[in-house]
C-alpha positions as CSV (number, residue, x, y, z in Angstrom):
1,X,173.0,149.9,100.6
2,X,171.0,147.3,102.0
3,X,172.1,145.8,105.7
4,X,170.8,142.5,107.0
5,X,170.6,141.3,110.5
6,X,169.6,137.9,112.0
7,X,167.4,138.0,114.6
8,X,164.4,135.2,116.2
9,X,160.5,135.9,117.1
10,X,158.9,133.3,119.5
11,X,155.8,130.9,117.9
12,X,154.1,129.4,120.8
13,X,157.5,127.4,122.6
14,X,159.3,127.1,119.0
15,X,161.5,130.5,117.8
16,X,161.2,131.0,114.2
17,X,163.8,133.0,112.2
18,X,163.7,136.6,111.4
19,X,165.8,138.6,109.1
20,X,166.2,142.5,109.5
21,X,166.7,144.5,106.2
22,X,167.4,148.2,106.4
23,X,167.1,150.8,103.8
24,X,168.6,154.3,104.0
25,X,167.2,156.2,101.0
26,X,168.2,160.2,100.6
27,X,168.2,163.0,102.8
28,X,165.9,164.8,105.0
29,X,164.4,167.2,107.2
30,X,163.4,167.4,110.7
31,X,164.5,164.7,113.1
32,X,163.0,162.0,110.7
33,X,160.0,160.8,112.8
34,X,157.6,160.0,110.2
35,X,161.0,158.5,108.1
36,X,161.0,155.6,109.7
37,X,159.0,153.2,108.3
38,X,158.4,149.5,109.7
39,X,157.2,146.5,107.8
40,X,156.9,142.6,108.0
41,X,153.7,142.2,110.1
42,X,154.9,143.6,113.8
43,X,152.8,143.7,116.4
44,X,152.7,146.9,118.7
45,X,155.4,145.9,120.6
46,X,157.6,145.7,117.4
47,X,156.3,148.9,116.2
48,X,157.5,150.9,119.4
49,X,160.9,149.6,118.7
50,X,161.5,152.7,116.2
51,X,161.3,154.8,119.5
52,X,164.0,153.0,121.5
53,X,166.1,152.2,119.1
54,X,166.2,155.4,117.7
55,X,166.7,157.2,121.6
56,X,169.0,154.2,122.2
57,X,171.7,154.5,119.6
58,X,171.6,158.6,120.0
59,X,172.0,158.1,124.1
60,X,175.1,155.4,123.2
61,X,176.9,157.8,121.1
62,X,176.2,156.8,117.9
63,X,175.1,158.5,114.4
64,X,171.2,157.8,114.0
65,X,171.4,158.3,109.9
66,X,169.4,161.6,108.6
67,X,168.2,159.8,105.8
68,X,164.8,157.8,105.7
69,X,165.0,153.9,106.7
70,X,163.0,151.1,105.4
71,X,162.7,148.2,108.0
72,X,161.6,145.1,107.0
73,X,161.0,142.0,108.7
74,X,161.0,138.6,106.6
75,X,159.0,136.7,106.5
76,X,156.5,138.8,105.9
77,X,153.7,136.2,106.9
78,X,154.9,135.4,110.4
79,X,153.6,137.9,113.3
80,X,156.3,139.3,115.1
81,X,155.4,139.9,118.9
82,X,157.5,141.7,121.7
83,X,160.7,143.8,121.8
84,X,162.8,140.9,121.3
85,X,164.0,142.9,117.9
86,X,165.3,146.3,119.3
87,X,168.9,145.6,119.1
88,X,169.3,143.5,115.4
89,X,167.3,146.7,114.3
90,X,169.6,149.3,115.9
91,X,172.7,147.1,114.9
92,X,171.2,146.5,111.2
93,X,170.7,150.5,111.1
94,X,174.1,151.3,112.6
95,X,175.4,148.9,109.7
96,X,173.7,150.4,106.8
97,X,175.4,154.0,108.9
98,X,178.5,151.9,108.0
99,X,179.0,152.2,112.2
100,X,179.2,148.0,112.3
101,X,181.3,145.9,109.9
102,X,179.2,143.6,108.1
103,X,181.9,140.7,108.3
104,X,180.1,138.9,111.4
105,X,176.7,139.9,110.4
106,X,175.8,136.8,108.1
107,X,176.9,134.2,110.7
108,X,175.6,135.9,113.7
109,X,172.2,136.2,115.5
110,X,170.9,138.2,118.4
111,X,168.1,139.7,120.2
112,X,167.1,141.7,123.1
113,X,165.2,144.6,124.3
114,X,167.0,148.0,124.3
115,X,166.5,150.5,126.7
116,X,166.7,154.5,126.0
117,X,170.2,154.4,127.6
118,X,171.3,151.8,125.3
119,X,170.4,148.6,128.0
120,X,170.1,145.8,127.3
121,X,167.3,144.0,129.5
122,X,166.7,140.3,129.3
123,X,163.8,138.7,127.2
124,X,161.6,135.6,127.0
125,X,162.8,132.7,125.2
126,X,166.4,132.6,124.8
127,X,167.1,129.3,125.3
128,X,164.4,128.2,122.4
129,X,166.3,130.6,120.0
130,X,169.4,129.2,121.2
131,X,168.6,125.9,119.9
132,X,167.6,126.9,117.0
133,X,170.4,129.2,116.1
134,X,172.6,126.1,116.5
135,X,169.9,124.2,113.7
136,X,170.5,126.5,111.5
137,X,174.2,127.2,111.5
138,X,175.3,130.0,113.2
139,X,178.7,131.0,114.6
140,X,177.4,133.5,116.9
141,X,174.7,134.3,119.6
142,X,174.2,137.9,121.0
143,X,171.6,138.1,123.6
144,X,171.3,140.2,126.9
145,X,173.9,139.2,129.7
146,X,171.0,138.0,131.9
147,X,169.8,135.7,129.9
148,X,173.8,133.8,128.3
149,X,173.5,131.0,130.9
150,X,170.4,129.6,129.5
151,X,171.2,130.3,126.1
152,X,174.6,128.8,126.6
153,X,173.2,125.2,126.5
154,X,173.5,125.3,123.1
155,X,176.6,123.7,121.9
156,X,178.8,124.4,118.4
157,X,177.7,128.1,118.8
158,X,179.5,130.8,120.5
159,X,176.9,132.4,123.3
160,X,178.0,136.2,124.2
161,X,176.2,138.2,126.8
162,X,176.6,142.0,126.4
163,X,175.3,144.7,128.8
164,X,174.7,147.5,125.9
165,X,174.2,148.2,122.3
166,X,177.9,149.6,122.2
167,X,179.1,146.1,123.6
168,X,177.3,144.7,120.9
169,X,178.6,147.0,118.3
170,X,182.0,146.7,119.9
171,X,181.7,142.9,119.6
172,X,181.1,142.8,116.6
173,X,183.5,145.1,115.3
174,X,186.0,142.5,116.4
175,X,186.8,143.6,119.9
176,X,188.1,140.7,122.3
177,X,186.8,141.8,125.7
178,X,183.8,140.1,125.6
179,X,184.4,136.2,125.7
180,X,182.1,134.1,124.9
181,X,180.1,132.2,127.9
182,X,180.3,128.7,128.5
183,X,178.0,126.2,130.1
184,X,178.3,125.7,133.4
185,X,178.8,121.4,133.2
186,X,178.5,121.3,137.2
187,X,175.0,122.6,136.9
188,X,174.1,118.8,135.8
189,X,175.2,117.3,138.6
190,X,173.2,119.7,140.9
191,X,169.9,118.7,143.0
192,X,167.2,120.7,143.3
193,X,166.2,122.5,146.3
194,X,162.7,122.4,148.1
195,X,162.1,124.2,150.9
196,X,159.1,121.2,151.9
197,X,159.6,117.7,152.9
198,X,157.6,115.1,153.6
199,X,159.2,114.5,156.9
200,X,156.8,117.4,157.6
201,X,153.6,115.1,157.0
202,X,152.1,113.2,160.6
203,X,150.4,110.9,160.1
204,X,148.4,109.6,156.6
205,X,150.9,106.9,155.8
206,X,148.5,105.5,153.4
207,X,148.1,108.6,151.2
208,X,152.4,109.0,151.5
209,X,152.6,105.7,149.9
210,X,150.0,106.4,147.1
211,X,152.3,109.1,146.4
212,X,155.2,107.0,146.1
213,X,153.7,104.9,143.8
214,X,152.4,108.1,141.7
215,X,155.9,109.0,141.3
216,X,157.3,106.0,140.8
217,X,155.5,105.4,137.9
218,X,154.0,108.1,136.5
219,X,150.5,107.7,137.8
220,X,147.6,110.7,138.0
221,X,145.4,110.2,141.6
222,X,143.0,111.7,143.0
223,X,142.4,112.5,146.7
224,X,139.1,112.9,148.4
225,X,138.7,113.9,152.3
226,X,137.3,116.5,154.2
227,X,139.0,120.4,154.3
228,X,142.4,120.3,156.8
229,X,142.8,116.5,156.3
230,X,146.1,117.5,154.3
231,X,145.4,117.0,150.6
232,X,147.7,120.1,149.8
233,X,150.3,119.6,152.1
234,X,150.6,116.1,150.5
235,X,150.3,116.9,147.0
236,X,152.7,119.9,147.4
237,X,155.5,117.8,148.5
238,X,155.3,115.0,145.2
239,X,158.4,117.0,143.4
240,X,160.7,116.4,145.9
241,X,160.4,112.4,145.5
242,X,160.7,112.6,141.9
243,X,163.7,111.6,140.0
244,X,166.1,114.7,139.7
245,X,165.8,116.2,135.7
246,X,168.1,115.4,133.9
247,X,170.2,117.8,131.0
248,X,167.5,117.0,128.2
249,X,164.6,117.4,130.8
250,X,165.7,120.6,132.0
251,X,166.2,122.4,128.8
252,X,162.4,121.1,128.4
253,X,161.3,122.7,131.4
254,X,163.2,126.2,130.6
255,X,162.2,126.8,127.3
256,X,158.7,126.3,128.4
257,X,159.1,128.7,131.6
258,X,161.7,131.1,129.5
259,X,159.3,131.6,126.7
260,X,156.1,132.4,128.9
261,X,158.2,134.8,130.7
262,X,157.6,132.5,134.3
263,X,161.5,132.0,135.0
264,X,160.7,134.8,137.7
265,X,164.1,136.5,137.4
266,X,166.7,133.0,137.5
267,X,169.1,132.9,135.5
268,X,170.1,129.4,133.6
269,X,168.1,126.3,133.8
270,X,165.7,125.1,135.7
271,X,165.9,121.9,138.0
272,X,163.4,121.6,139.9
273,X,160.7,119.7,138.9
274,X,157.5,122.0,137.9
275,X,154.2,122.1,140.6
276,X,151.1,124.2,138.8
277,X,148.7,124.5,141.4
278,X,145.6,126.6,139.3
279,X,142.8,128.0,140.8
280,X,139.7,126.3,140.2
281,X,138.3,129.9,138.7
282,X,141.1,130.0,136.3
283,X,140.0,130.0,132.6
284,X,140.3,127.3,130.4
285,X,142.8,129.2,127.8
286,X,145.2,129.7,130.7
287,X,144.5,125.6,132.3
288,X,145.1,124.2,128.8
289,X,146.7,126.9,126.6
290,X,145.1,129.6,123.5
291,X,144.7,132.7,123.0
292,X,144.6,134.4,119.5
293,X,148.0,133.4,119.3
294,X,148.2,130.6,121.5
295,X,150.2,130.1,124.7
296,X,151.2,127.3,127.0
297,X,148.7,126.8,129.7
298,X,149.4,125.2,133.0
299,X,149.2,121.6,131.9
300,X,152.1,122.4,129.6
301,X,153.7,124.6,132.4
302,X,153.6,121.5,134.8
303,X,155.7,119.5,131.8
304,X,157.5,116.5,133.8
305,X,156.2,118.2,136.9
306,X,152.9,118.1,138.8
307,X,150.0,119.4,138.0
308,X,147.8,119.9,141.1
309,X,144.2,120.5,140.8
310,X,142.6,121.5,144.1
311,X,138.5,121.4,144.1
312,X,138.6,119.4,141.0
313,X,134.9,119.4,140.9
314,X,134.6,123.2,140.8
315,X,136.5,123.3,137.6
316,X,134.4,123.7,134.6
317,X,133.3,120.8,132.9
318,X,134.8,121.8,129.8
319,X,138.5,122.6,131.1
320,X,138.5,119.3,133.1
321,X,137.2,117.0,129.8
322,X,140.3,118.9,127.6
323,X,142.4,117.2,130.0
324,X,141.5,113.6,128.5
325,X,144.1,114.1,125.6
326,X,147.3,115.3,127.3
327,X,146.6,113.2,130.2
328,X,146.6,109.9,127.4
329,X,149.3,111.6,124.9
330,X,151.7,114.1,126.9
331,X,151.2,116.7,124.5
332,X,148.3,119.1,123.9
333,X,146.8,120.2,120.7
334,X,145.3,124.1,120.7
335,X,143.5,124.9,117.5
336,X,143.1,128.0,115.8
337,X,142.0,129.5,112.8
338,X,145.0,131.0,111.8
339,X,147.4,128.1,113.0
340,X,147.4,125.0,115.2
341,X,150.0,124.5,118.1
342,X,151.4,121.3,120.1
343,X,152.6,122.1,123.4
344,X,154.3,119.2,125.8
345,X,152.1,118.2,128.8
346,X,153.5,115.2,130.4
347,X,152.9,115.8,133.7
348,X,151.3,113.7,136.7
349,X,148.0,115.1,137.8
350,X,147.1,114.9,141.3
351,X,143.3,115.7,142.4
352,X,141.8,117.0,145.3
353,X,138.3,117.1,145.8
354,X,135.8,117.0,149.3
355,X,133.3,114.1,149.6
356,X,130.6,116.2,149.4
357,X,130.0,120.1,148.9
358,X,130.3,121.1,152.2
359,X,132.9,118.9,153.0
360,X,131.8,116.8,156.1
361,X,130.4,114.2,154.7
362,X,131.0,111.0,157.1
363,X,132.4,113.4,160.0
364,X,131.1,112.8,163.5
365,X,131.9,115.7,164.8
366,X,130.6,117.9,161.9
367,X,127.0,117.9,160.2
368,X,126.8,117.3,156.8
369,X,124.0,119.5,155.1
370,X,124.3,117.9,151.7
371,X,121.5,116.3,150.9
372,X,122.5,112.6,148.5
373,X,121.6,114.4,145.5
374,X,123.9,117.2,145.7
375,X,126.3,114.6,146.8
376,X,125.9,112.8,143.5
377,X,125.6,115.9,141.5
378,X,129.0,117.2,143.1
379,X,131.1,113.7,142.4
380,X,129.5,113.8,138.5
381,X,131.4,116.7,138.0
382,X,133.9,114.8,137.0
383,X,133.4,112.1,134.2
384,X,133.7,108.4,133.8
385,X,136.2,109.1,130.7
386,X,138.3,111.6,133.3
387,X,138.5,108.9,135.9
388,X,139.5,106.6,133.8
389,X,143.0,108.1,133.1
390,X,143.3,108.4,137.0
391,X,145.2,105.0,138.3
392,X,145.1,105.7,142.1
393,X,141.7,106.8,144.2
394,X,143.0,107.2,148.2
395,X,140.6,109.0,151.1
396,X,142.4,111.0,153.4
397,X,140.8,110.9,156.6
398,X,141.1,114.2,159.0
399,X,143.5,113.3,161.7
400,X,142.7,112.4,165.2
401,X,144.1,114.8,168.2
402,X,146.1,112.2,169.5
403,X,147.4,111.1,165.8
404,X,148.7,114.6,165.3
405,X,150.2,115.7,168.4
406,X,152.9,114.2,170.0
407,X,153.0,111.9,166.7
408,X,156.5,111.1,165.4
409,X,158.0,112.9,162.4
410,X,157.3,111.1,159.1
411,X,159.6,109.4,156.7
412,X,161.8,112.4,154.9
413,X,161.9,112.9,150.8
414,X,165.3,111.7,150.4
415,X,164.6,108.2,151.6
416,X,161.4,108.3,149.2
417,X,163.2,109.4,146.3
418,X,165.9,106.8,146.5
419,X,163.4,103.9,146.1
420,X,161.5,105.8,143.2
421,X,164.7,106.1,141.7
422,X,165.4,102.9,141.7
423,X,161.7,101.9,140.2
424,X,162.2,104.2,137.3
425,X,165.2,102.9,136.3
426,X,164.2,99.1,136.1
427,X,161.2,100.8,134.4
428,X,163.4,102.7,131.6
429,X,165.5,99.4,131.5
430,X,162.4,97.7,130.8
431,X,160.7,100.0,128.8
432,X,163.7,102.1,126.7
433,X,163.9,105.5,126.7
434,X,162.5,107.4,130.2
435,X,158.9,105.7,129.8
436,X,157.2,104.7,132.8
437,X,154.7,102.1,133.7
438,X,151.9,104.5,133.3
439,X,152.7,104.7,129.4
440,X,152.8,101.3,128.7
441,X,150.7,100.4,125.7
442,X,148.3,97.2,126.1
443,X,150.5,95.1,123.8
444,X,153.1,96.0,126.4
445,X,151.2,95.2,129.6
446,X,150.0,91.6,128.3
447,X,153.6,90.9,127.5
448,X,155.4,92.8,130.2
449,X,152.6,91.9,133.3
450,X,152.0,88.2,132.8
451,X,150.5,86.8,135.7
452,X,150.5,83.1,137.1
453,X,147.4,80.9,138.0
454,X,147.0,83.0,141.4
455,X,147.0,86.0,140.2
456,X,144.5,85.2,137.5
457,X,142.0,84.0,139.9
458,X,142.2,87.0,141.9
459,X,141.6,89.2,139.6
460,X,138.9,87.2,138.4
461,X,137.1,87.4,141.8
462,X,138.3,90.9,142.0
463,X,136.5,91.6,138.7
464,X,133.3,89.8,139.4
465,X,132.5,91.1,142.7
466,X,133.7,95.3,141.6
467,X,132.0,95.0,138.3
468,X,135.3,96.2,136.7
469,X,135.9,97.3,133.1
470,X,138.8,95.8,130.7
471,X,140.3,99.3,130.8
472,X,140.3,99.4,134.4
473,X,141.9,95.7,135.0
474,X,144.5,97.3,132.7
475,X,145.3,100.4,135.4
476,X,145.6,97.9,137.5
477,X,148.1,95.8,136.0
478,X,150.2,99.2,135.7
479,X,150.1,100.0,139.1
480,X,150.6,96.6,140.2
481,X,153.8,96.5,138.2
482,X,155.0,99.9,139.9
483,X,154.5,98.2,143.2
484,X,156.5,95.1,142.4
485,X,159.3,97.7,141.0
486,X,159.5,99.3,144.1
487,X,159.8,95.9,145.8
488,X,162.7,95.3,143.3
489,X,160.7,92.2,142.0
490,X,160.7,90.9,138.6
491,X,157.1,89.3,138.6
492,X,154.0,90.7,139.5
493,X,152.2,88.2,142.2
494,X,149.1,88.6,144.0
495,X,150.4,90.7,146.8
496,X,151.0,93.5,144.4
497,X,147.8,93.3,142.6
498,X,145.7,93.3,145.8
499,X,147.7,96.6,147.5
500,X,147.0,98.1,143.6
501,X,143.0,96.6,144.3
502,X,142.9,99.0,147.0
503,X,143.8,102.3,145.3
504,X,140.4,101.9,143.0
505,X,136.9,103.4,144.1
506,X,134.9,100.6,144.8
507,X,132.1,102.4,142.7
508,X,133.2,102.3,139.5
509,X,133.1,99.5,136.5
């Protein structure tokens, strides 16, 4: 007798379907070690699994068969990776042991890691395979307890979260103590909770309304001043100005976090918006994603978040240039011999960077020792191409003593957030869908930025004495029509093209 079991392995973000098939042929000697014999391309993970699940079902009570099992997992041309199939293999064993009616078996999946004692402990991923248990048609979801809330997003399934293999069995033997779990619907009305605020910030009221615009419509920026001037403070607090996430976002963000294992022990979805802060000596597999079976790196971790990069020069030149794609597209494309994955990375990026390598540069009270060349050398690090697909440029100046202390608190998030609100929704009125003004195509700007006989001429002065490119005249089209949304203004006008005038470096063309 053959048994089957349903089950999911994790490629990149996506889960893929797995089917368990056991085999209990004859009798035997011994305690059947060498008897148990795994196939379907597993990795080491997968192959340990005959350990637990043979220790698990023993400790819970139940009849491991004295007989030799065949374990296959189809398809045989997809690697399976982690632990994830411990219990569909100890329940597809127990069925072939006739321990488990097979009734429930065809319409049910599940997954989770077993423990010797029988545990269930929660895995990566759950809400992907959620989703795509759902696709393909099943009644029934068995996962570990910790991780139903996320996987109860799904809907026209039934999510159960069990604590043991014996719920499970129990479960599906038709017992009625375990009801299924149902999605918490008040969780969509919840708003996320940051423990910063820019009400924190003194001071730099330039650099808080650069960041306003950023959020408002989806702009990257970059920041240059000298160390303690409060680039990091600033950037750190851009989440809690943007837009709260909404259902479809949120499930975006958790199967991202839940299948790279960086949920950090929380159960359900995630609603606050992402902020990846790498280190600049962090490789560029882990910034953009790889590995021999690629992985989400932090671009695609910061999906509808921020992406901070601090000492944006000292990343390698390579790392930052891969950024050019994702930064234009929101995805990112990781190419491999073997296969080719497309992770989401729409995301703001928000630079940091020193005028110069020691970082006092244009400081009175500190000497610079950075002579022009390394200056020049320093700011090359990153490319014309890069800065192109960076709408805002700000300096933020280290703050006087008398700025700083005794200087009144700054405007709070809350305040912030309403306005950006309100900008995004005359831009997703505008534009369809939740597009901002950053994503408008050129087609779109000509006809959705006309400006009048002003406007034209000051641009046209503005262009002639900044040597400015086309593509550049188009950034600031876009951010001038994120100002005049925030304004609540239908037309952009020259006010709003001269404020977005002063957010480019007056060294480029």
């Amino acid at each position: 007798m053959i048994a089957q079991t349903h089950s999911a392995t994790l490629v990149g973000i996506d889960a893929v379907p797995v089917v368990i098939e056991v085999d209990l042929q004859g009798n035997i000697q011994g305690d059947g070690e060498r008897y148990f014999i795994l196939v379907g391309l597993p990795d080491k993970a997968v192959q340990e699994s005959k350990e637990r699940v043979r220790t698990a079902i023993r400790n819970s009570g139940l009849d491991f068969p004295n007989k030799k099992v065949m374990c296959n997992l189809a398809p045989g041309d997809i690697r399976k990776e982690g632990p994830w199939l411990d219990l569909p293999m100890a329940v597809a064993i127990c069925s072939a042991n006739r321990q488990v009616s097979a009734d429930e078996l065809k319409t049910t999946l599940m997954l989770g890691e077993l423990g010797l004692d029988g545990v269930l402990r929660p895995i990566d991923g759950a809400v992907s395979v959620a989703l795509m248990a759902m696709e393909q048609g099943f009644k029934k979801l068995i996962v570990p307890a910790d991780n139903a809330a996320e996987a109860s997003v799904a809907t026209g399934i039934d999510v159960y979260g069990v604590q043991t293999l014996l719920e499970a069995i129990e479960l599906l033997n038709g017992s009625t103590l375990y009801p299924p779990q149902r999605f918490d619907e008040t969780a969509q009305s919840r708003q996320a909770e940051y423990s910063v605020d820019y009400s924190d910030v003194k001071g730099q009221r330039h650099a808080v309304r650069a960041l306003e615009i950023a959020a408002a419509g989806g702009h990257n920026m970059l920041m240059t001043g000298p160390p303690g001037s409060g680039k990091t403070m600033l950037a750190r607090r851009l989440p809690t100005i943007l837009p709260q996430l909404s259902l479809e976002e949120s499930i975006a963000v958790t199967r991202i976090f839940s299948a790279t294992g960086e949920k950090s022990g929380r159960k359900g979805l995630i609603w606050e918006r992402p902020f990846r802060s790498p280190h600049h000596s962090a490789s560029h597999a882990s910034i953009v994603g790889g590995g021999r079976n690629p992985k989400p790196g932090e671009i695609s971790m910061a999906h509808l978040g921020v992406l901070f990069m601090d000492e944006m020069p000292e990343f390698e030149r390579p790392t930052l240039e891969a950024l050019r794609q994702p930064l234009e597209d929101g995805v990112v494309t990781v190419a491999r011999v073997q296969q080719t994955m497309t992770f989401p990375a729409e995301c703001i990026l928000i630079g940091a960077m020193n005028p110069c390598p020691c970082g006092f540069k244009g400081l009175p009270e500190e000497k610079c020792i950075s002579s022009p060349a390394t200056c020049g050398r320093y700011a090359g690090k990153i490319s014309g191409p890069l800065m192109d697909r960076i709408d805002l440029h700000i300096e933020v100046p280290r703050l006087k003593p008398d700025e700083l202390i005794g200087a009144p608190q700054g405007e709070g998030s809350a305040p912030i957030r309403e306005r950006v609100v309100a900008a995004r929704d005359r831009q997703h009125a505008r534009l369809g869908g939740h597009r901002v003004n950053a994503k408008m195509t050129p087609k779109e700007i000509r006809e959705l930025v006309p400006l009048d006989k002003e406007s034209e001429d000051f641009m046209k002065l503005v262009m002639a004495r900044l040597h400015l490119s086309a593509r550049v005249f188009d950034r600031l089209l876009k951010v001038a029509r994120t100002i005049a949304d925030l304004a609540h203004e239908d037309r952009v006008v020259k006010k709003h093209l001269s404020e977005a005038v002063q957010y480019r470096d007056r060294s480029e063309g």
